[in-house]
C-alpha positions as CSV (number, residue, x, y, z in Angstrom):
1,X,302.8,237.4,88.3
2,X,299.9,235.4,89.2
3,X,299.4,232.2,87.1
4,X,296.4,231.7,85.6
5,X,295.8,227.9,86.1
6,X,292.9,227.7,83.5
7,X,294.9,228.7,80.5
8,X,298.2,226.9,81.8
9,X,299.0,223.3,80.3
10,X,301.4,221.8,82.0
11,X,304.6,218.6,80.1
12,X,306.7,216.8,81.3
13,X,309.3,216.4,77.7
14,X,311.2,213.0,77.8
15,X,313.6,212.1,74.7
16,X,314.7,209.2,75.8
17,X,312.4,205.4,75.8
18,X,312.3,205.4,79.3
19,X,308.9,205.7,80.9
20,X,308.7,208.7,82.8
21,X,306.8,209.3,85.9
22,X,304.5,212.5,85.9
23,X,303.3,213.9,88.7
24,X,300.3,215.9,89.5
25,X,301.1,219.7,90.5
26,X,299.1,221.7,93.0
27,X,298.9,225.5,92.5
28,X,296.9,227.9,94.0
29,X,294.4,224.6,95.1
30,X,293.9,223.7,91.7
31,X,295.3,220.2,90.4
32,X,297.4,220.5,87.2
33,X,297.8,216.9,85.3
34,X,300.8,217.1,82.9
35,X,299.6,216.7,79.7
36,X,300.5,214.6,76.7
37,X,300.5,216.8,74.1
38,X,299.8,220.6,73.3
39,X,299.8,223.4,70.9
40,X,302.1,225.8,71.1
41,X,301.9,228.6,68.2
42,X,300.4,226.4,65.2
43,X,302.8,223.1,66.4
44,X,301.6,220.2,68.1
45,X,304.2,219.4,70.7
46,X,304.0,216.1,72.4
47,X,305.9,215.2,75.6
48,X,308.4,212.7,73.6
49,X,309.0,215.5,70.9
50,X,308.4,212.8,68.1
51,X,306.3,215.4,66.8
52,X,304.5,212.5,65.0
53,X,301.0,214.0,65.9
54,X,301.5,217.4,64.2
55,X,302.4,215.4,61.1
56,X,299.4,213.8,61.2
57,X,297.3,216.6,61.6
58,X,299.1,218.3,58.9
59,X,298.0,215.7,56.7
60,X,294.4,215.4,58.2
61,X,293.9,218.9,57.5
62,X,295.3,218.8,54.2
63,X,293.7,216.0,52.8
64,X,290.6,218.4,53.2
65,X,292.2,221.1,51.1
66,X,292.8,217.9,48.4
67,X,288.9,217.5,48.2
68,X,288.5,221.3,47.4
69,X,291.1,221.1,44.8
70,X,289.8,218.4,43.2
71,X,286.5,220.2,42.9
72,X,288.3,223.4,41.7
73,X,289.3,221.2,38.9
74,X,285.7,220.1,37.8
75,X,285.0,223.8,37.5
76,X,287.6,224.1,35.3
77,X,290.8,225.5,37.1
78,X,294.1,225.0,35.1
79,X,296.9,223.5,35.8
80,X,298.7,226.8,36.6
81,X,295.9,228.0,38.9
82,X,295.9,224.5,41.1
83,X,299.4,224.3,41.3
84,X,298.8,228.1,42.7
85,X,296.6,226.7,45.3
86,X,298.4,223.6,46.2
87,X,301.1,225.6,47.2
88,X,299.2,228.7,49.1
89,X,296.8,226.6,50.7
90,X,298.8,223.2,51.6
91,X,302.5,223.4,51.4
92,X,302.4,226.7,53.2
93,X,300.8,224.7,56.0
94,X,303.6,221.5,55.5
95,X,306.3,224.0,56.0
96,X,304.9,226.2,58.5
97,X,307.4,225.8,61.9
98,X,309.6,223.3,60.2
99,X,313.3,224.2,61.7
100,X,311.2,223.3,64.8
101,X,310.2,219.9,64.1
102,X,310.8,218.5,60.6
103,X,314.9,216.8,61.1
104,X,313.0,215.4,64.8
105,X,310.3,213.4,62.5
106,X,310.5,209.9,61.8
107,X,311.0,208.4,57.8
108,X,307.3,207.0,58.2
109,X,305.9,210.8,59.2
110,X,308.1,212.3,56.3
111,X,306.6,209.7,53.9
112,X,303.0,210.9,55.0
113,X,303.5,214.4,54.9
114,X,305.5,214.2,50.6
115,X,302.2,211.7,50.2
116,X,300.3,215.0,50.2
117,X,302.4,216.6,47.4
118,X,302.1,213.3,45.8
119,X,298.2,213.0,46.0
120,X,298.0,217.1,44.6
121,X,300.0,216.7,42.0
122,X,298.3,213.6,40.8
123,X,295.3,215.9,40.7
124,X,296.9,218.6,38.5
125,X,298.4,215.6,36.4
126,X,296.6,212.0,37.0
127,X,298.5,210.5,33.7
128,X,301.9,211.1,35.1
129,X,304.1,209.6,37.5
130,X,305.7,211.2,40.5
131,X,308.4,212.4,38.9
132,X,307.5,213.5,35.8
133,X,304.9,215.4,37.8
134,X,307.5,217.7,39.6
135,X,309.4,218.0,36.4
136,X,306.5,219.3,34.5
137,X,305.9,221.4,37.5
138,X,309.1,222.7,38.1
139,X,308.8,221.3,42.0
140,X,311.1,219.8,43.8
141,X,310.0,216.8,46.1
142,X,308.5,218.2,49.2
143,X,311.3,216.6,51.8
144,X,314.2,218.7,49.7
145,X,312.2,221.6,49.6
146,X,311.9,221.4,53.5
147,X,315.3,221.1,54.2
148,X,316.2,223.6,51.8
149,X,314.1,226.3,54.1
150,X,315.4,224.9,57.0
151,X,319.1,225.2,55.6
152,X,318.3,228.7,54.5
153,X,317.1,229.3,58.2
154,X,320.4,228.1,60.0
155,X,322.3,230.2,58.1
156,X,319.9,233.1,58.7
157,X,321.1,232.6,62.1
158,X,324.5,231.9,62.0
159,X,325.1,234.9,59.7
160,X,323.3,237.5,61.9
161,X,325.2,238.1,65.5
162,X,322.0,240.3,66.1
163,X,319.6,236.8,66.0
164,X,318.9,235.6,69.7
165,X,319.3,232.2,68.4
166,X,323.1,233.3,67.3
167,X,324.9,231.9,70.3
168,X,323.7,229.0,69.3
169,X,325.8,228.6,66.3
170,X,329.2,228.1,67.6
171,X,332.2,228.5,65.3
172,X,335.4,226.8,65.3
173,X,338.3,229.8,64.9
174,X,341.6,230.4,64.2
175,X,343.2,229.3,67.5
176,X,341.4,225.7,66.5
177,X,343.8,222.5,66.9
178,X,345.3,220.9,64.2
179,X,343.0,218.2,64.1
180,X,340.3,220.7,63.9
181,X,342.2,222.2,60.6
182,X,342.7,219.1,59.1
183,X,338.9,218.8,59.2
184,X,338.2,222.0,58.1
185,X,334.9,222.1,60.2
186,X,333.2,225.2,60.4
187,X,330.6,224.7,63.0
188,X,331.7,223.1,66.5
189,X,328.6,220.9,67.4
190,X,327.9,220.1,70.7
191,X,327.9,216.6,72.6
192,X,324.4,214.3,72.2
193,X,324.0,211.6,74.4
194,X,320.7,210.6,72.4
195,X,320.5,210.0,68.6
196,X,316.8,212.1,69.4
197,X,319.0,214.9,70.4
198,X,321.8,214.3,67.2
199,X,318.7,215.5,65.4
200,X,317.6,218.8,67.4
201,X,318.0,221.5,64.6
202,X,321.4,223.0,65.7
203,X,322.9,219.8,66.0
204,X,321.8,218.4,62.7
205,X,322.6,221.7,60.6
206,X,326.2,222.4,62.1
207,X,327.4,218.3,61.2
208,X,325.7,218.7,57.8
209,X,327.3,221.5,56.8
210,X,331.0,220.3,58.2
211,X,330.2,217.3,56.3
212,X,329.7,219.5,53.5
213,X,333.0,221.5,54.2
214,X,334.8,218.3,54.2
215,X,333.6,217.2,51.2
C-alpha cells in the first residue's frame, strides 16, 4: 500500500496535561506536521481528545439552523411543525457520534451544546421557562436525552457477542470472588490511570451501570 501523503493528516493524541513534543515525519520526501485537530467521519477530533472544538462547531452550525427556525415561525409554522424541525435539523446533528465523544466533554461544552435546545424551544414557546418548555413539549433535557442513546448503545454492544466492539464489554462470571458477589457488579471495568480515561465510553458505562446494580 502506497500512502498517499496529500490526503493523510497526521496526531499525535495526548490525554494527559503534559506538553507533548511532536515531531515532523518524513515520507516518501514529503514533510508531514502533526496536526492539531481533524475530522474524522462528521467528528472533530483534537489531539487532547477534549473534543471541545466539535462542541463548538455543533453549536456554530446550529445557531444557523435557529435563524431559519425563527423565520419559519414568521411564516406561520406551528408549534408542532418547529418542534418537527428542531429535532430533524438540530438535535440529529447534537447527537450524531455521541458514544464517541459526549461522557469526554467538559460541564462548560455540555452547557453550550443543551443552550441550543434552550434557545429552540424558547422559539416554539418565548412565554415559558425552560422547564415548562420540555413539559409542554414532551422533551426531555438535551444532556438526558444523550446519555440515554449512549446507554442504549453500550448495551447494544454488550448484548450482541456478534458486535466487534463486544470484547470490549467484559463481564464478571460465576467463578467471581466473593468480594465481587457481594458487589453484585456486572461489568468488570478496566484500570484508568487518568480521570480523562475514567470517562472513555467503556469505562464510564460499565461503573454506571454497577453502580446501578448496587443500588
Amino acid at each position: 500500500m502506497i500512502l498517499n501523503t496529500d490526503k493523510t493528516v497526521l496526531m499525535n493524541t495526548n490525554i494527559s496535561n503534559k506538553i507533548s513534543h511532536d515531531c515532523d515525519f518524513l515520507v516518501n520526501d514529503v514533510t508531514l506536521t502533526p496536526s492539531l485537530e481533524t475530522k474524522l467521519l462528521g467528528v472533530i477530533v483534537d489531539n487532547k481528545l477534549s473534543f471541545s472544538n466539535h462542541a463548538d462547531f455543533l453549536v456554530s452550525k446550529c445557531n444557523s439552523r435557529l435563524f431559519l427556525m425563527r423565520k419559519l415561525k414568521t411564516l406561520g409554522l406551528d408549534s408542532h411543525g418547529l418542534k418537527i424541525f428542531y429535532e430533524s435539523n438540530m438535535r440529529s446533528l447534537l447527537v450524531y457520534g455521541a458514544p464517541v465523544w459526549y461522557t469526554l466533554l467538559s460541564d462548560t461544552c455540555k452547557r453550550k451544546l443543551e443552550g441550543i435546545q434552550r434557545s429552540a424551544t424558547r422559539v416554539i414557546f418565548p412565554d415559558m421557562d425552560y422547564d415548562e418548555r420540555l413539559s409542554v413539549l414532551c422533551m426531555p433535557p438535551l444532556q438526558d436525552f444523550i446519555f440515554g442513546l449512549c446507554s442504549k448503545h453500550f448495551f447494544k454492544i454488550s448484548n450482541n457477542p456478534q458486535h466487534p466492539l463486544f470484547e470490549r464489554v467484559v463481564r464478571n462470571n460465576c467463578k467471581q470472588s466473593s468480594r465481587q458477589t457481594n458487589t453484585r457488579s456486572t461489568y468488570r471495568p478496566d484500570r484508568a490511570r487518568t480521570q480523562k480515561r475514567s470517562k472513555c465510553f467503556f469505562q464510564f458505562f460499565k461503573r454506571f451501570h454497577n453502580n446501578e446494580n448496587i443500588q
